[in-house]
Backbone bond lengths (Angstrom), bond angles and torsions (degrees), N, CA, C in turn:
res aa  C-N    CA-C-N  psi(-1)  N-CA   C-N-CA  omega(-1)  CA-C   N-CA-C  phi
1 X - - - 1.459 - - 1.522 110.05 -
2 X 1.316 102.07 144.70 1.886 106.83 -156.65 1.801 76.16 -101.65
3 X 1.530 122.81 133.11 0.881 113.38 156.91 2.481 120.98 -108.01
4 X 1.109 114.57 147.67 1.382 106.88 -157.76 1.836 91.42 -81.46
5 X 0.976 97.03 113.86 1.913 116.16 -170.70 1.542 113.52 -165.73
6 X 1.238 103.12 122.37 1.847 98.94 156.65 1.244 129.09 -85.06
7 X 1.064 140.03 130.71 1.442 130.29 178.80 1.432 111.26 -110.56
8 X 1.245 131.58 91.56 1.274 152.42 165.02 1.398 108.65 -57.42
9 X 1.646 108.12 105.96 1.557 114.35 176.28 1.729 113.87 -108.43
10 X 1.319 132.41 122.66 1.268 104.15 164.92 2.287 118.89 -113.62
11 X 1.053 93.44 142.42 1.706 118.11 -160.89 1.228 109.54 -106.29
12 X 1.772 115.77 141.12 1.679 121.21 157.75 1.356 90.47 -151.70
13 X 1.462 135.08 121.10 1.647 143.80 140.84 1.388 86.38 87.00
14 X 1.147 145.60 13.65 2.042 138.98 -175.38 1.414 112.03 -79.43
15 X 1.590 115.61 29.64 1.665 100.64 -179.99 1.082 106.23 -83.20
16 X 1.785 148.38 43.55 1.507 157.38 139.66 1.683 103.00 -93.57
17 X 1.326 115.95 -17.61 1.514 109.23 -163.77 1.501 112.59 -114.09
18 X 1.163 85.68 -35.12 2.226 90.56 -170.20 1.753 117.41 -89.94
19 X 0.934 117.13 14.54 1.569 135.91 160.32 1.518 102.53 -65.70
20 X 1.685 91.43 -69.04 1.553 104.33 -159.90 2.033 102.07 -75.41
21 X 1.341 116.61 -17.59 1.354 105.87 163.69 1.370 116.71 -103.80
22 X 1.443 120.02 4.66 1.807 103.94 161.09 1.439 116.11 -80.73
23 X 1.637 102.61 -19.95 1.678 109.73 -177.52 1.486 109.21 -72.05
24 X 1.346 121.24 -33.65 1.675 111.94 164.81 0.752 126.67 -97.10
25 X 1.607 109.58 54.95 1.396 114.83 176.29 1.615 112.63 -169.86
26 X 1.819 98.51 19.16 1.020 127.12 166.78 1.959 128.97 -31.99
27 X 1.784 92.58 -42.31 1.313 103.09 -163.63 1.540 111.06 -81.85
28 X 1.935 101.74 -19.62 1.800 85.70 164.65 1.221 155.77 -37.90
29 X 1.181 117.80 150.42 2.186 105.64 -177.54 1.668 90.61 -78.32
30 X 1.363 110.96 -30.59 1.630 105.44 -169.64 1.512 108.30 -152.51
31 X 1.320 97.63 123.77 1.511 126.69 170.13 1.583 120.32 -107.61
32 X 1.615 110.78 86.46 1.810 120.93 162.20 1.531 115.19 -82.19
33 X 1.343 95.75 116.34 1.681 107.87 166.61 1.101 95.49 -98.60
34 X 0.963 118.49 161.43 1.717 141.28 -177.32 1.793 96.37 -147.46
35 X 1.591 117.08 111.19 1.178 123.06 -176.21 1.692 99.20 -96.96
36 X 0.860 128.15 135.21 1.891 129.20 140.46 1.632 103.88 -21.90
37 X 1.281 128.07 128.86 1.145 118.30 162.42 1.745 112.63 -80.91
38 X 1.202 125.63 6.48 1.456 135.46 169.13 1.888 105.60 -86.61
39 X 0.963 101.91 -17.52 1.534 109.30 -179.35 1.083 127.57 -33.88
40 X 1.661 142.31 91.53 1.501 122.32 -147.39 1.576 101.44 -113.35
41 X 1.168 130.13 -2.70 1.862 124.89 168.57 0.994 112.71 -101.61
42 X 1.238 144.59 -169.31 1.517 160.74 -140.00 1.427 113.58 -99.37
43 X 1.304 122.48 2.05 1.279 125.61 168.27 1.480 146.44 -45.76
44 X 1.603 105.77 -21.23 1.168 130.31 151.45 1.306 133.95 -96.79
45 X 1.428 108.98 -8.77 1.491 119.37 166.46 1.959 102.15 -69.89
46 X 1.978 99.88 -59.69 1.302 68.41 177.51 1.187 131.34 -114.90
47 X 1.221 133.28 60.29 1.200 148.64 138.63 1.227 111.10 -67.22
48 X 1.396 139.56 -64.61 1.293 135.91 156.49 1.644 124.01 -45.92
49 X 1.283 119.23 -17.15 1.716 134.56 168.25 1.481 84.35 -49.50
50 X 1.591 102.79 -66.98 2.002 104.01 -126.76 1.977 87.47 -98.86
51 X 1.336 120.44 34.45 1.315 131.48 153.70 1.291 96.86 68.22
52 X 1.322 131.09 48.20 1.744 138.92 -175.14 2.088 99.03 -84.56
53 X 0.640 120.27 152.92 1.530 100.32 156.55 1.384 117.96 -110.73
54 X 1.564 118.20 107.55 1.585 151.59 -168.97 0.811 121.92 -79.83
55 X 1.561 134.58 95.73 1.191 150.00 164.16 1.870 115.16 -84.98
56 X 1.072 99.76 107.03 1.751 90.95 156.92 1.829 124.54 -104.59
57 X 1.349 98.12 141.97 1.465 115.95 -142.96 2.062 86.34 -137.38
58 X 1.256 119.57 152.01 1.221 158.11 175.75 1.611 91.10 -72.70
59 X 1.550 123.20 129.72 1.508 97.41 153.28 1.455 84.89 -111.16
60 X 1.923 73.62 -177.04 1.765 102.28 -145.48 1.552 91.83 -140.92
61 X 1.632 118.46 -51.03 1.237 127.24 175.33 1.559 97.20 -172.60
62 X 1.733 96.98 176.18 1.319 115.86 169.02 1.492 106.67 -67.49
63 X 1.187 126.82 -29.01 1.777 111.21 -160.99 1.696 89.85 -83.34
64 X 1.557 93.45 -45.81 1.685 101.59 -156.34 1.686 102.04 -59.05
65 X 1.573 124.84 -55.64 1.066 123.86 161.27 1.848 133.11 -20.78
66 X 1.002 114.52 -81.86 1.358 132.16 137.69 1.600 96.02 22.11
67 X 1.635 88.75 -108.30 1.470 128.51 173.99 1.449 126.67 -32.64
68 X 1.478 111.46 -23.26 1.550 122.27 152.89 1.340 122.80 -66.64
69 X 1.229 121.02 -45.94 1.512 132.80 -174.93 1.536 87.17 -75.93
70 X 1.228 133.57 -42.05 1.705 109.14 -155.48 1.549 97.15 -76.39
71 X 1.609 110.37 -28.61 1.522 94.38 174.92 1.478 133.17 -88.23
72 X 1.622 103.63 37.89 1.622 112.39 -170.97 1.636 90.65 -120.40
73 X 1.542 112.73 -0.63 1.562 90.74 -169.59 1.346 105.69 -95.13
74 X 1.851 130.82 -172.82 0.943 87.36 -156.05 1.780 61.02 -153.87
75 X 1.195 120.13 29.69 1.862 106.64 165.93 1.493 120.38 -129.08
76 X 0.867 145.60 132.02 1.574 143.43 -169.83 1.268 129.41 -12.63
77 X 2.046 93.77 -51.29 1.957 99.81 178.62 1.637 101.57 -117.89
78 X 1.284 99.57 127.02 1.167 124.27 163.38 1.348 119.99 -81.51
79 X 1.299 110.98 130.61 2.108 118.54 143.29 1.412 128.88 -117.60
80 X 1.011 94.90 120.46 1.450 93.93 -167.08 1.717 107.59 -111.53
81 X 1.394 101.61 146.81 1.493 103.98 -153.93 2.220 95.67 -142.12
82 X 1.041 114.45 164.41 1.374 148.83 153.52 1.558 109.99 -87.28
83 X 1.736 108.91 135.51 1.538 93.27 -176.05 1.653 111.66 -79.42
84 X 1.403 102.43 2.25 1.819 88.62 166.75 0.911 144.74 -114.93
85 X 1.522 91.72 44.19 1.706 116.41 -168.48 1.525 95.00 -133.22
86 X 1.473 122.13 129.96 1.377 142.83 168.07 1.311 109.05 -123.45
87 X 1.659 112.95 149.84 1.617 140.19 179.52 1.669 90.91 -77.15
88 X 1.122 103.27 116.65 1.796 117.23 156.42 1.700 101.29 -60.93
89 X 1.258 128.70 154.32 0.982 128.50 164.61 1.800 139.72 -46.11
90 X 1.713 96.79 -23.79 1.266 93.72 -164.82 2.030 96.25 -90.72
91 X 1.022 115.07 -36.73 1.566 148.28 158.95 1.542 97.36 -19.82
92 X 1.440 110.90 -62.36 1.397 110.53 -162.90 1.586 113.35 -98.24
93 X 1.341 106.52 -2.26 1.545 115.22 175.24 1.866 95.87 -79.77
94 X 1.786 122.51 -32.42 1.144 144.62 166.72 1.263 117.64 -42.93
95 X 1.155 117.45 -80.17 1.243 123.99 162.49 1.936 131.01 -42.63
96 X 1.233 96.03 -52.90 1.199 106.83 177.43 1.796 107.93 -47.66
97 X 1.307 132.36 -48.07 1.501 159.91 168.66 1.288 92.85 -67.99
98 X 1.348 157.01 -56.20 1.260 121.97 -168.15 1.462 102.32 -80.65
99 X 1.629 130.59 -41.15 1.445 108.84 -171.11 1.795 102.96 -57.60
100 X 1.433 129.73 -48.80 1.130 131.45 -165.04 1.569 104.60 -40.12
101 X 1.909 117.13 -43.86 1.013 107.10 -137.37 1.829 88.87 -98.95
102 X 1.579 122.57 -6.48 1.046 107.66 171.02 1.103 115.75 58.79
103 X 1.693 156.30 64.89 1.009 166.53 -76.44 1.533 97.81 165.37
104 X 1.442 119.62 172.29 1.601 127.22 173.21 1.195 130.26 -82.87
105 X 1.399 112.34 1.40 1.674 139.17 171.10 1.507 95.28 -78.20
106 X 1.036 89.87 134.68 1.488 120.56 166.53 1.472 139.43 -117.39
107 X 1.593 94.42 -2.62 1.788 94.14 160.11 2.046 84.39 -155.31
108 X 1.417 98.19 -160.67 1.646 90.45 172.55 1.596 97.03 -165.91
109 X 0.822 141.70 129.42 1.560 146.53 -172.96 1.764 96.80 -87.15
110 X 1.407 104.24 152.22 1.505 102.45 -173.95 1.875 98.14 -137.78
111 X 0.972 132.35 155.96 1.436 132.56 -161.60 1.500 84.22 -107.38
112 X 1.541 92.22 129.28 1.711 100.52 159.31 1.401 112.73 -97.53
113 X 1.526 95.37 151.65 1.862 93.45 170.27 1.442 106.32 -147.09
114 X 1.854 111.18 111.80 1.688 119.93 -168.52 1.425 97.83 -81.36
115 X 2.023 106.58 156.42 1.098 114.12 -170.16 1.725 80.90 -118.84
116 X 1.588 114.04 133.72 1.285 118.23 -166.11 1.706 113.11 -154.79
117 X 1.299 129.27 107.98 1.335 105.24 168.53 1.787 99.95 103.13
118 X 1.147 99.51 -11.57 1.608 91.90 -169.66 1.464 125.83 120.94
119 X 1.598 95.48 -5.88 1.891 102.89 -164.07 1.532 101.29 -164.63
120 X 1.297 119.13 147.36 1.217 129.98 170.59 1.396 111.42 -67.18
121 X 1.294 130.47 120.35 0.860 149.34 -133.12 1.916 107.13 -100.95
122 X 1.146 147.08 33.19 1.005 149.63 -170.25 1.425 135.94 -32.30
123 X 1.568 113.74 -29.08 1.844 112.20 -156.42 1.553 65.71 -117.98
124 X 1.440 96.93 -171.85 2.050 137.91 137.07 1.828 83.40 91.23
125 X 1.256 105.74 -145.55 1.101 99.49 -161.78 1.676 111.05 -98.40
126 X 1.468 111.10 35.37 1.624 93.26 -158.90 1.651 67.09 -114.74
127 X 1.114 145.32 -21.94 1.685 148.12 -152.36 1.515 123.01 -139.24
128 X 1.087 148.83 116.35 1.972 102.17 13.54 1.773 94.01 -85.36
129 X 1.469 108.11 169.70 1.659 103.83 -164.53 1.943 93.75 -150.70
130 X 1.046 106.98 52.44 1.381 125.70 165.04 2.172 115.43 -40.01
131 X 1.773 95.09 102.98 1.265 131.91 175.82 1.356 139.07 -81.60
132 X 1.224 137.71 65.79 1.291 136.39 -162.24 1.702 105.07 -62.24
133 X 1.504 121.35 92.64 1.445 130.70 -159.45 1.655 94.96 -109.41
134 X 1.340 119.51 -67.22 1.213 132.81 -145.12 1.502 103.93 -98.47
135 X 1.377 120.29 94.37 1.597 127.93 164.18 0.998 133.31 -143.50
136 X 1.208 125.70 -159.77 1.822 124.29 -153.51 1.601 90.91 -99.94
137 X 1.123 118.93 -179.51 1.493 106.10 -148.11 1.107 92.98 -105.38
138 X 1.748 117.77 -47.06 1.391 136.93 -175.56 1.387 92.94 -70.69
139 X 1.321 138.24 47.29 1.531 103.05 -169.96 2.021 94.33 -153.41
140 X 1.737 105.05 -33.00 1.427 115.31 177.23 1.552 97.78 -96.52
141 X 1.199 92.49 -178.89 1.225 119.02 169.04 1.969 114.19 154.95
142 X 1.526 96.49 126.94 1.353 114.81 -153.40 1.490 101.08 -78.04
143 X 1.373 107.31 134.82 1.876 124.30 179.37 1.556 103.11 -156.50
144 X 1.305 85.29 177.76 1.600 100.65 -169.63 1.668 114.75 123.00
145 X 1.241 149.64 -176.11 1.017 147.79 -154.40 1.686 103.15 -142.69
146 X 1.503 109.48 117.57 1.096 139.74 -159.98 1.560 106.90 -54.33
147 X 1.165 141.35 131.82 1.475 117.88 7.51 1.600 134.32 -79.04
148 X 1.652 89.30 -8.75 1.447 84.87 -174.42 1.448 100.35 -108.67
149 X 1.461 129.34 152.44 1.138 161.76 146.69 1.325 131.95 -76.75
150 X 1.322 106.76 138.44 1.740 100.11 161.42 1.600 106.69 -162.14
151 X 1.458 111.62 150.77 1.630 130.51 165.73 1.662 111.11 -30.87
152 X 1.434 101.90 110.13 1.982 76.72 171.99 1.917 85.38 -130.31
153 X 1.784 91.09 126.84 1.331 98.23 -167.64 1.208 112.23 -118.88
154 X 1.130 126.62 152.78 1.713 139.91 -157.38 2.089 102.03 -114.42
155 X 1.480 106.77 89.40 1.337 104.60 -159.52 1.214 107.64 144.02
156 X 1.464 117.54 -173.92 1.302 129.57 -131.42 1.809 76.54 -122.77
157 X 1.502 115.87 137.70 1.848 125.32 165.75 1.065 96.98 -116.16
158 X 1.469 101.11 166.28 1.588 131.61 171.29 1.571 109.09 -142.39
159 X 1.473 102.09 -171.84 1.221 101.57 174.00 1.837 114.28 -152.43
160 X 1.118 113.27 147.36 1.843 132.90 -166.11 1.330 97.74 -87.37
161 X 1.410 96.46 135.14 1.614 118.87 143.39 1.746 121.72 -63.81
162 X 1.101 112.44 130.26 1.575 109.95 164.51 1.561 87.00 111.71
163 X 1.419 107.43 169.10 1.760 122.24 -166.79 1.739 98.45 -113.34
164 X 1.209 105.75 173.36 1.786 118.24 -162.75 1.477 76.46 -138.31
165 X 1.652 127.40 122.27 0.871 126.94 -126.01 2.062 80.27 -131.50
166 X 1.718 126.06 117.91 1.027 119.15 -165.96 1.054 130.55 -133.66
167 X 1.556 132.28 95.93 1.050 134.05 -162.93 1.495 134.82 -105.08
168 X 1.785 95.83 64.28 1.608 103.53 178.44 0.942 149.42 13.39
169 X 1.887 92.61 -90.51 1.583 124.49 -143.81 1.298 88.11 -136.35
170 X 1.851 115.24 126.87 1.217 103.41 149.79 1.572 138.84 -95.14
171 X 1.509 91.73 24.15 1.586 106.08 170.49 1.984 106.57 170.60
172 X 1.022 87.30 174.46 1.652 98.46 -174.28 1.106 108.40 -55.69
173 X 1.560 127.93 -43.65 1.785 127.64 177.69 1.656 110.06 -67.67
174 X 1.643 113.30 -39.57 1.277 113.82 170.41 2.325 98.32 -39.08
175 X 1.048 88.82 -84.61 1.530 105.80 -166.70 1.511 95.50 -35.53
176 X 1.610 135.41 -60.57 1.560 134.26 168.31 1.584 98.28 -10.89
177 X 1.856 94.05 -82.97 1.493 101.17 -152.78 1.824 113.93 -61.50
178 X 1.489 107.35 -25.10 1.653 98.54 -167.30 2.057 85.23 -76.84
179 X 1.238 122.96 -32.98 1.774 104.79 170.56 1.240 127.00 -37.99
180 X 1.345 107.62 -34.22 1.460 118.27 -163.91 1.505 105.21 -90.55
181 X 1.398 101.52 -44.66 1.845 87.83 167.25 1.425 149.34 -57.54
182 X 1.879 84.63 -46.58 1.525 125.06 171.69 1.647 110.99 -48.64
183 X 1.732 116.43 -38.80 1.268 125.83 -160.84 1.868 98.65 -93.70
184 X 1.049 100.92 -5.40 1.649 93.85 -170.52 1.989 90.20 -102.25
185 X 1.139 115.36 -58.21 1.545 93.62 165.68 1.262 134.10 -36.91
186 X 1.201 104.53 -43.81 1.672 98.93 -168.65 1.840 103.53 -95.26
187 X 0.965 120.28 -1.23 1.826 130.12 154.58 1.676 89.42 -76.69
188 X 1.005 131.78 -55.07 1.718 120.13 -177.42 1.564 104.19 -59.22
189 X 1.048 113.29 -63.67 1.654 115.78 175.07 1.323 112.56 -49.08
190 X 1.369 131.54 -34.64 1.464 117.36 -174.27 1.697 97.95 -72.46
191 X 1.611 118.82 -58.50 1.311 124.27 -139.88 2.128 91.35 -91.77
192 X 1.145 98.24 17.02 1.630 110.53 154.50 1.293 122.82 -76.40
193 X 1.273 106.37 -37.81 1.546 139.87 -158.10 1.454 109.02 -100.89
194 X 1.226 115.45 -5.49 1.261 126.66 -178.43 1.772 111.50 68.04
195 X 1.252 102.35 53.73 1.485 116.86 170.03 1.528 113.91 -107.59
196 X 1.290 114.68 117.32 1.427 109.19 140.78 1.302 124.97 -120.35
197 X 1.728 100.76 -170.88 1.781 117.88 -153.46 1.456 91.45 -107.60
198 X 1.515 97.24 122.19 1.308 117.99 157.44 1.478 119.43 -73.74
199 X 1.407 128.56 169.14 1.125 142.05 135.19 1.267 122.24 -36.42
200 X 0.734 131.86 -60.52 1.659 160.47 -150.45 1.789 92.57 -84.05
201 X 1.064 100.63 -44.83 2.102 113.66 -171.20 1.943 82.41 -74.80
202 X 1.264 112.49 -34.17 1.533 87.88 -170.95 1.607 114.29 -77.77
203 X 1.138 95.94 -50.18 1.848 120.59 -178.85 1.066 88.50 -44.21
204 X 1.427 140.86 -92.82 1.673 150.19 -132.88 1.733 114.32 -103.65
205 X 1.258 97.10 -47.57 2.153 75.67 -174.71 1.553 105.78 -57.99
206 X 1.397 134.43 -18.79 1.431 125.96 -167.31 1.566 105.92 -62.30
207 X 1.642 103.95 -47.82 1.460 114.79 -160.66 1.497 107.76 -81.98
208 X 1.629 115.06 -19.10 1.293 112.99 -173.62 1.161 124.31 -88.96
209 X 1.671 93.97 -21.20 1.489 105.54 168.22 1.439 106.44 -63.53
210 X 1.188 116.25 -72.44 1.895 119.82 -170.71 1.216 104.40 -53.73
211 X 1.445 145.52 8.56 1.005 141.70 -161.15 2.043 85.39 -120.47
212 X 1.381 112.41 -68.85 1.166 103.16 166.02 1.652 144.16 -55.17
213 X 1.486 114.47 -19.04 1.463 122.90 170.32 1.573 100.64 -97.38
214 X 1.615 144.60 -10.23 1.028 121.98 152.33 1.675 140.62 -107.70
215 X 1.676 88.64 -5.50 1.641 102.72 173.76 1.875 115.61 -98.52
216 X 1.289 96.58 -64.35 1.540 107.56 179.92 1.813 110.77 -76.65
217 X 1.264 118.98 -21.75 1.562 105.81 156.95 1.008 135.01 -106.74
218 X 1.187 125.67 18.64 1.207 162.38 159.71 2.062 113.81 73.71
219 X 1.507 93.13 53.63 1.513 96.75 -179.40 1.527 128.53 -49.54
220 X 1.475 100.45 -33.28 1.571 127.17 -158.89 1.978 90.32 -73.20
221 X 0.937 117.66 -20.05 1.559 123.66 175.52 1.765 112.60 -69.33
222 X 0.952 94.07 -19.82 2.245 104.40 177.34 1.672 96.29 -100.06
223 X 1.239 105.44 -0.87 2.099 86.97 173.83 1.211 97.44 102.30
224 X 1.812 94.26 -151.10 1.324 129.11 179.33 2.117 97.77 -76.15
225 X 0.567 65.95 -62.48 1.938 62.03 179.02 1.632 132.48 -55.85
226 X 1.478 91.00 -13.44 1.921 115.92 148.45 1.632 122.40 -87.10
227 X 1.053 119.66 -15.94 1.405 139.56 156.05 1.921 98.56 -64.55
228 X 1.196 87.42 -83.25 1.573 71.98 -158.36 1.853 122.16 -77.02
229 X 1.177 101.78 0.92 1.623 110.54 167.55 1.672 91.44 -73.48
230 X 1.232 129.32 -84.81 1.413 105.43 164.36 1.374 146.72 49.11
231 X 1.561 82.57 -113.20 1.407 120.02 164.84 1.643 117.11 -65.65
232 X 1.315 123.55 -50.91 1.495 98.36 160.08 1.307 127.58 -70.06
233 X 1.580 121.95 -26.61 1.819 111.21 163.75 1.634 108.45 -42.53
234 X 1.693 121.04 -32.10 1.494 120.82 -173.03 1.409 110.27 -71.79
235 X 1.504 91.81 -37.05 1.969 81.94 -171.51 1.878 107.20 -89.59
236 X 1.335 103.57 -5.12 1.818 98.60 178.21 1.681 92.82 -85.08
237 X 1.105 127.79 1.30 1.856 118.60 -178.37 1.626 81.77 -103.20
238 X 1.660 133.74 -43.66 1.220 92.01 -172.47 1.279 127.41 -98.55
239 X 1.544 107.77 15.28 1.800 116.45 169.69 1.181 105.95 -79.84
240 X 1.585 121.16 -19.16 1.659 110.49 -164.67 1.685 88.47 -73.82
241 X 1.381 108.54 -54.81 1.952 118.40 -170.18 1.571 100.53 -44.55
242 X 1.344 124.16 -35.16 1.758 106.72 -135.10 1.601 70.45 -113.52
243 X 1.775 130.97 1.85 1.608 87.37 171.33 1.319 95.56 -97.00
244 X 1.600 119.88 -5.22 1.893 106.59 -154.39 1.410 102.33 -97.12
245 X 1.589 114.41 -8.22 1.332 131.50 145.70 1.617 120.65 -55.89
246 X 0.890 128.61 -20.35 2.004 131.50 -165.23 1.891 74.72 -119.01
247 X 1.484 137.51 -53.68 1.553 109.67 -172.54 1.598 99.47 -63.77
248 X 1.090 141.56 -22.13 1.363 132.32 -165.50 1.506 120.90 -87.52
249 X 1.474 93.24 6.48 2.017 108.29 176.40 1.214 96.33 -92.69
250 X 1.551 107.97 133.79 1.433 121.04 167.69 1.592 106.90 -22.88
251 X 1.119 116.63 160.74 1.648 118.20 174.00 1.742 106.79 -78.91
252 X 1.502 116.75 -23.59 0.966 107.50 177.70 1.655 124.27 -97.83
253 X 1.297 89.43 3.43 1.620 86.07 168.87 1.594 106.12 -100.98
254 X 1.094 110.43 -14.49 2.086 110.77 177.78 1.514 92.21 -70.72
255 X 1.560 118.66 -34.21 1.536 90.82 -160.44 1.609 115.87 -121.22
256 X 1.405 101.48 17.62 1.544 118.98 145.35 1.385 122.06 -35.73
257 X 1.452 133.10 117.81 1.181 137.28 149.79 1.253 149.18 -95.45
258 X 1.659 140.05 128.08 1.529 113.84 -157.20 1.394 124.49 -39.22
259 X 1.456 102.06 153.00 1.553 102.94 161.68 1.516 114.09 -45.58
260 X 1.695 126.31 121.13 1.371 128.50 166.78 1.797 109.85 95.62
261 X 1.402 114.74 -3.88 1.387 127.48 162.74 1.706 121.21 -116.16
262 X 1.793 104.08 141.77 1.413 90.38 -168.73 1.444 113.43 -90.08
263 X 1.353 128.69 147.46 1.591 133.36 -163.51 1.727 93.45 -64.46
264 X 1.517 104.88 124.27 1.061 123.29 172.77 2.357 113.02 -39.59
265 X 1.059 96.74 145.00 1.680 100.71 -162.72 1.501 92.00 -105.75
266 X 1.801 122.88 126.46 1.144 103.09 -174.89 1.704 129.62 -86.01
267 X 1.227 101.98 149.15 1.607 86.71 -174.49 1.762 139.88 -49.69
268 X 0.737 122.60 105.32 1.681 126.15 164.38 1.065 95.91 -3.24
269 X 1.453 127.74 145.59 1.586 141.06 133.08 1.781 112.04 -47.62
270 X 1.016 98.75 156.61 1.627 103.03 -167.98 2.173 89.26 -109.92
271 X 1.582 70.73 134.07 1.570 73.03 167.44 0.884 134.98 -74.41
272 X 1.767 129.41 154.94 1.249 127.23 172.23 1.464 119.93 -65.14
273 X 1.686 99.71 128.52 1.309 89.10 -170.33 1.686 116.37 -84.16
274 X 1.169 122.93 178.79 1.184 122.99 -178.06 1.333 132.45 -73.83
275 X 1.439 119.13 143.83 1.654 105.14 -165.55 1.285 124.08 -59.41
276 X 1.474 117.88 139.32 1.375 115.41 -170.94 1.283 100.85 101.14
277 X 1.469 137.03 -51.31 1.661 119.12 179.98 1.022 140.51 -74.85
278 X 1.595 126.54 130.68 1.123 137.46 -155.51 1.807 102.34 -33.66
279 X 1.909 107.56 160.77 1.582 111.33 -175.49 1.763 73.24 -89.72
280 X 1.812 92.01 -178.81 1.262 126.05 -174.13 1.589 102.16 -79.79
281 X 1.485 129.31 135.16 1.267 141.09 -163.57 1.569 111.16 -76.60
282 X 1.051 108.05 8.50 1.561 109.72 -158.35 1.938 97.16 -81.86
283 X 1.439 117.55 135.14 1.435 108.27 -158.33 1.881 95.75 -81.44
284 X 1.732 95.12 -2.15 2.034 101.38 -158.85 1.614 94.15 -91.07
285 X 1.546 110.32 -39.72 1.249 120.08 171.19 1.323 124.35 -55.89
286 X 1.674 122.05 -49.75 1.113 126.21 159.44 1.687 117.96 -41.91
287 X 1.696 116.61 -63.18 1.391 101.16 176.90 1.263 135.48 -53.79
288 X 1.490 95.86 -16.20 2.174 91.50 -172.58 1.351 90.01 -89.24
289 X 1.322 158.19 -53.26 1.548 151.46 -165.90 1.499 84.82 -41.84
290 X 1.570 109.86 -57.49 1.501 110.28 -143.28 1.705 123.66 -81.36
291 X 1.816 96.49 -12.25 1.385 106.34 161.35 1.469 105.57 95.77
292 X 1.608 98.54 14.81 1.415 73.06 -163.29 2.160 98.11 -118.52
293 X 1.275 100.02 148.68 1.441 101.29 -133.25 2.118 81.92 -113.28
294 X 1.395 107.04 134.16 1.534 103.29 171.59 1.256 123.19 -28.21
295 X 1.472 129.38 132.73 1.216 122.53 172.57 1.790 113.43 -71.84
296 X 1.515 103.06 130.33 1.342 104.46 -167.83 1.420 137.43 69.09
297 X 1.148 103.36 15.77 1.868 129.24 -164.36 1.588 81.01 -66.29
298 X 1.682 91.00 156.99 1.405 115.09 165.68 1.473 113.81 -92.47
């Protein structure tokens, strides 16, 4: 059964991921991927394989990204998805029944649940992680301050049975490196905003965080792999402080060099490479093109 839905995907390098989320999401009238035009694996091959309709697009950001694909669709209710996120079965039997049934909801939040470490990830801060995905077209529209995003909808929400099925990280260094990226944007975004880093932001949000994603949300319930999800949510709160702390030093004291050494020269931008050549391997680089923002990040 063809149900009348767009499913707005956005993509960078995901030909391990977007197989398994075009297949739950099979029953759409319309499936838009929106690839990175930096995209260097097969991701647009198969998106165009499994009859998606494939746009490649410049990114710009997570909101702005987003917000391109929602304006390519072309049916009332939208879902909009990440390619490494798939509908569990019971989820999409959900969905499928609320667009049919057309109801007074106007968007519907869907619970994600990341697979991380070896195990679905349940307590601390990655669970439950409630998604406003699925709404009326005229009715969302994606904001918030980059990298992360979210639905801000004009109308009445609800919320789905079944899990939004999420597959991050393909390992602990994956999750390292997208911290390290993730934390330097949003230190740019704060000290945009006229934020700076306290003392106090260094000393205490680290510990209160790991203290709150493994005591009061009950992380320590996922094991050893709630331990250290944790503990890196602690140290991505104190990379965001300690970089928007180093932008908040005079410019001339960042680029001071010892007495008898010459002040480091900053690096060139790297050129664009040429069409057709592979993107840059970096797994941190890959997530920011690709929008796709730590699960449960601070």
């Amino acid at each position: 059964m063809t149900v009348s839905a767009s499913v707005c995907i956005i993509a960078c390098n995901e030909e391990r991921n977007l197989p398994r989320c075009l297949a739950s999401v099979s029953w759409a009238e319309e499936v838009i991927v929106v690839v990175d035009d930096r995209s260097g694996d097969a991701t647009e091959a198969i998106a165009r394989e499994r009859g998606a309709r494939t746009l490649v697009h410049a990114y710009e950001g997570n909101v702005e990204q987003k917000n391109f694909a929602l304006d390519q669709a072309r049916n009332d209710w939208v879902l909009a998805l990440d390619a490494d996120e798939a509908l569990a079965p019971e989820l999409a039997r959900a969905v499928q029944e609320a667009i049919a049934a057309d109801g007074p909801a106007d968007g519907y939040e869907l619970d994600r649940l990341t697979w991380h470490l070896g195990r679905w990830i349940r307590h601390g801060e990655f669970h439950p992680d409630w998604q406003l995905r699925l709404f009326r077209r005229g009715r969302g529209r994606w904001t918030g301050t980059n990298p992360h995003g979210r639905v801000a909808l004009t109308g009445v929400r609800a919320r789905l049975p079944g899990e939004l099925e999420h597959y991050s990280y393909r390992d602990l260094a994956d999750q390292v490196a997208r911290i390290q990226d993730f934390s330097r944007v949003q230190a740019e975004a704060l000290f945009a905003r006229g934020r700076r880093a306290r003392v106090l932001d260094l000393l205490l949000r680290p510990p209160l965080r790991f203290l709150r994603a493994f005591l009061l949300k009950q992380g320590f319930r996922d094991g050893v792999p709630g331990l250290v999800i944790a503990t890196a949510t602690a140290f991505h709160v104190f990379l965001k402080y300690a970089k928007l702390w180093e932008l908040g030093r005079a410019p001339a004291a960042r680029a001071e060099a010892p007495a008898g050494k010459a002040a480091p020269q900053p690096l060139a931008s790297p050129a664009r490479p040429p069409a057709g050549s592979p993107a840059p391997s970096s797994s941190a680089g890959q997530a920011a093109r690709s929008g796709k923002a730590p699960a449960g990040g601070p």
